[in-house]
N, C-alpha and C positions, 0 to 999 in steps of 0.2 A: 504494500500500500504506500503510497506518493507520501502522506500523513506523518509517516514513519520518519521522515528525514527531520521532522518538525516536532517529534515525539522524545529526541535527546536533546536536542538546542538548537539555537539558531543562532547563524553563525552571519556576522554581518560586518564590509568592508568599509571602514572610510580611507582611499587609495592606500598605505600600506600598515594602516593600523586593523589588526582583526579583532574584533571583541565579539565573545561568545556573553551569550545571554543564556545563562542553566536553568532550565525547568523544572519546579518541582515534581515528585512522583504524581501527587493529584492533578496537577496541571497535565503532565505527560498524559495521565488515563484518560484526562478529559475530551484530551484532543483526541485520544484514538477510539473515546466511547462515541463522539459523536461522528466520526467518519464512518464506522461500520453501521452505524444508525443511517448514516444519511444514504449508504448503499444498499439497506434490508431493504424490500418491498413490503416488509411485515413489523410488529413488533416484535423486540427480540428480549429477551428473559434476560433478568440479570447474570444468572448462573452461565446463559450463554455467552453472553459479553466477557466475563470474569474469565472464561475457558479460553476464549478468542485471542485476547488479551496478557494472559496469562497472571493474572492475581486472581485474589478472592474475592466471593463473593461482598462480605461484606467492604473491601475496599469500593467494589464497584457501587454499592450501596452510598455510603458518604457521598461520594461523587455526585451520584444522581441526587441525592436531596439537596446539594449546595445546586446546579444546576435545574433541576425543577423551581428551589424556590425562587430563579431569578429568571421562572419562563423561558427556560429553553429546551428540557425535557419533559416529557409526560408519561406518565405510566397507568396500566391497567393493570388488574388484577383478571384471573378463572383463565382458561384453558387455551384461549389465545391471545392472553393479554402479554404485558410485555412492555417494555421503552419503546417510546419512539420521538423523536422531533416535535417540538413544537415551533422551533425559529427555525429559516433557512441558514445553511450555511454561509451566504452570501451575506447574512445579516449578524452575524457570530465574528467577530474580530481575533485575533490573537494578543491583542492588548487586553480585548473584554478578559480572556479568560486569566491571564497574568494578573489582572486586577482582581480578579473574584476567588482567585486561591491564593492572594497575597504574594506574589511573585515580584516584587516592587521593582521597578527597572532604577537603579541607584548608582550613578558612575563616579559617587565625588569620592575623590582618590584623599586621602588622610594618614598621615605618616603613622599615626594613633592605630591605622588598622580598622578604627571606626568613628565614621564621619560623624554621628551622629551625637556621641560623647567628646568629640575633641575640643580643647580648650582655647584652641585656636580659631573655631568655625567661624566666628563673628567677622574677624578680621583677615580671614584667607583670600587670598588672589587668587587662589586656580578653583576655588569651592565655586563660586557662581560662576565659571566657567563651565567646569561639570555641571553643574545640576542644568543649565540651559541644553549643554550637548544631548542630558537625560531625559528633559521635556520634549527636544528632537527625535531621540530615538522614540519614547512613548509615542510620540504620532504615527511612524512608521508601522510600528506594530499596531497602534487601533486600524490604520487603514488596510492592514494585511487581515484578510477572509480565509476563514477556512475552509472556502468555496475555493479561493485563489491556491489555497494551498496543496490540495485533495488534484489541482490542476496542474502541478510543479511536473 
């Protein structure tokens, strides 16, 4: 599956700098729960997804309840019930999903290790450099679809 290249990270040029953006596991399952969703003709069972996929079911579980409650799976229950879609993938971002498992795109580089407690953040020069680069990358990624991606 295309999805797959997009299911470890995503790997992005500015001409010879690379930065890899890492995906968490829920993020990674998210992507790949709804690409086999948006290829089923049918709904598909959690148990089946978890097998596809290869975690459990209850990982696939979480998953689907953080994405149901933000309208974009739906689920039934009895004998041909199952997940299915309720938002196109054309309407599904890969920023949305980074934002909705806490995936925070965060480039500001800190000698500390961590920007966010440094003692110096007030007054750093390369800080609001980064976090601009980081608002840039954020756009990139809300405008990339997992409609676009499933098309790689």
């Amino acid at each position: 599956m295309n999805g797959d290249i997009l299911s470890r990270r995503i790997i992005i040029c500015f001409n010879t700098m690379e930065l890899i953006v890492r995906l968490s596991v829920n993020t990674r399952y998210a992507v790949r729960m709804l690409c086999t969703l948006a290829q089923a003709d049918r709904p598909v069972s959690l148990s089946s997804l978890a097998e596809r996929i290869g975690t459990s079911k209850r990982a696939m579980e979480n998953v689907h309840a953080l994405l149901k409650r933000h309208g974009i799976t739906e689920g039934s229950v009895g004998p041909r019930g199952g997940l299915v879609m309720k938002r196109a993938l054309a309407d599904i971002s890969i920023g949305d999903l980074l934002i909705l498992f806490g995936d925070a795109v965060d480039l500001s580089m800190c000698r500390t290790g961590r920007a966010a407690s440094c003692p110096e953040s007030r007054q750093c020069p390369s800080r609001v450099n980064w976090r601009a680069i980081s608002a840039r990358l954020q756009d990139v990624l809300n405008a990339a679809t997992l409609k676009e991606i499933m098309n790689l």
